[in-house]
N, C-alpha and C positions, 0 to 999 in steps of 0.2 A: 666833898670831904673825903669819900671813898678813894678818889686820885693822887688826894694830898697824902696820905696812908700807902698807898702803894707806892707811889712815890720815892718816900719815905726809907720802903721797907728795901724797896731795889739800892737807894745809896747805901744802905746801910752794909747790904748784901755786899755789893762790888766793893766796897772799901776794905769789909774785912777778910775777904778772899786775896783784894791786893797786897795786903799788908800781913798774911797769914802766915809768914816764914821772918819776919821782921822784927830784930829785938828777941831773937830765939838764938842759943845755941847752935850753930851748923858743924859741920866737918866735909870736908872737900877732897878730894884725890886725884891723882892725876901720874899715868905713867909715860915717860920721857916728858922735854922742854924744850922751846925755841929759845933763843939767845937772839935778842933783835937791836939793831944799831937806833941811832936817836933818829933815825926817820921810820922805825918799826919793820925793814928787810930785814928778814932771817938770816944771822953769821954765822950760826950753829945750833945744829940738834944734837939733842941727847935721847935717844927710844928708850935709852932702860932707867930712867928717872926714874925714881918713886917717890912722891911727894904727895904728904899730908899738911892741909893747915883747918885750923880749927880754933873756930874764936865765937864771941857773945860779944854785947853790948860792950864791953870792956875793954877785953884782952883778946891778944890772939898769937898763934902759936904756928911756927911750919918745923916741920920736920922731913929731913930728907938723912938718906943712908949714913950721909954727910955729919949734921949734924942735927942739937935742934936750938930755932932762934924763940925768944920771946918779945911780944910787945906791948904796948900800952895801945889802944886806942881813944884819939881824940875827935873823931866824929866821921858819924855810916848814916848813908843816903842809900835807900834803899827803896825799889819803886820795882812788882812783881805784878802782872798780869796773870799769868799761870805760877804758883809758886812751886820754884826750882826745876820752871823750864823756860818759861819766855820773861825778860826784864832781866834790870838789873841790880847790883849794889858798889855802891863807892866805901871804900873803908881808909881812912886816913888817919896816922898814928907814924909811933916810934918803934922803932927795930932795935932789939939791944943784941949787940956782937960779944963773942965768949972773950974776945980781946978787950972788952969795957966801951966799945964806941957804940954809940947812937946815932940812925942816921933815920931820917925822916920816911915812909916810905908810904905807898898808895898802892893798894890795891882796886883793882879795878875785875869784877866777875859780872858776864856779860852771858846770856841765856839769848837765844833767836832762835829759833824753826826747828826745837830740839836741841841744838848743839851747844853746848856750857864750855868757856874759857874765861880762865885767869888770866888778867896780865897782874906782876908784880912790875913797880918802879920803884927802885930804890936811890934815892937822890945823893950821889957819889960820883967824883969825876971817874972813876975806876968803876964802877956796877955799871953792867949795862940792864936792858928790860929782857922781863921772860913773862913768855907766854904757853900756859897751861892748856892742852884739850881736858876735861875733868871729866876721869870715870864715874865719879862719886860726888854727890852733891845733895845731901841729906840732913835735916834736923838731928843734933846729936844730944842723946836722952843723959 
């Protein structure tokens, strides 16, 4: 019985440690960006980027010097070993352009051995992918 209890108490542990950043608020940063062709080769960097995105369960939001986009989210896969250092999260939704256009788009934030990157993919014959090193990667209160 003592096993079954322990047992027990170890799922419980690891589960809610994995999923301890999940369904929360985050914000993300990140200074410069790759620009990668559809086989994911670098075609260009940009070092002085500064790019903010920041989203919940919902919504989510990037902000760059440039501009800032909004979007909807339609559904985040989200699987965290150490939360917001090792695992990752899938976020998939709508991007609304200040021009009125919606284009599908996926986030992809990806944690291994320490090092945190974004890829965005925004589903457009003209967007290519960009890929984020993330300075910042925190629950945002």
């Amino acid at each position: 019985m003592k096993q079954i209890f322990l047992c027990l108490f170890i799922s419980i542990a690891i589960g809610s440690n994995t999923f301890s950043q999940c369904g929360k608020k985050c914000i993300l940063s990140a200074t410069g960006t790759e620009i990668l062709n559809d086989q994911n080769e670098v075609q260009l960097k940009d070092t002085l980027r500064i790019t903010t995105i920041k989203y919940d369960s919902k919504n989510f939001e990037i902000v760059s010097e440039y501009s800032t986009l909004y979007g909807t989210i339609d559904s985040i896969y989200c699987n965290w070993k150490l939360p917001f250092k090792e695992g990752n999260t899938y976020i998939h939704g709508i991007l609304n352009f200040e021009n009125g256009d919606q284009r599908i788009t996926k986030l992809f934030i990806n944690g291994k051995d320490g090092k945190l990157t974004l890829l965005v993919d925004i589903e457009h014959p003209e967007a290519n992918k960009m890929r984020f090193v993330l300075d910042k990667f925190k629950e945002n209160m």
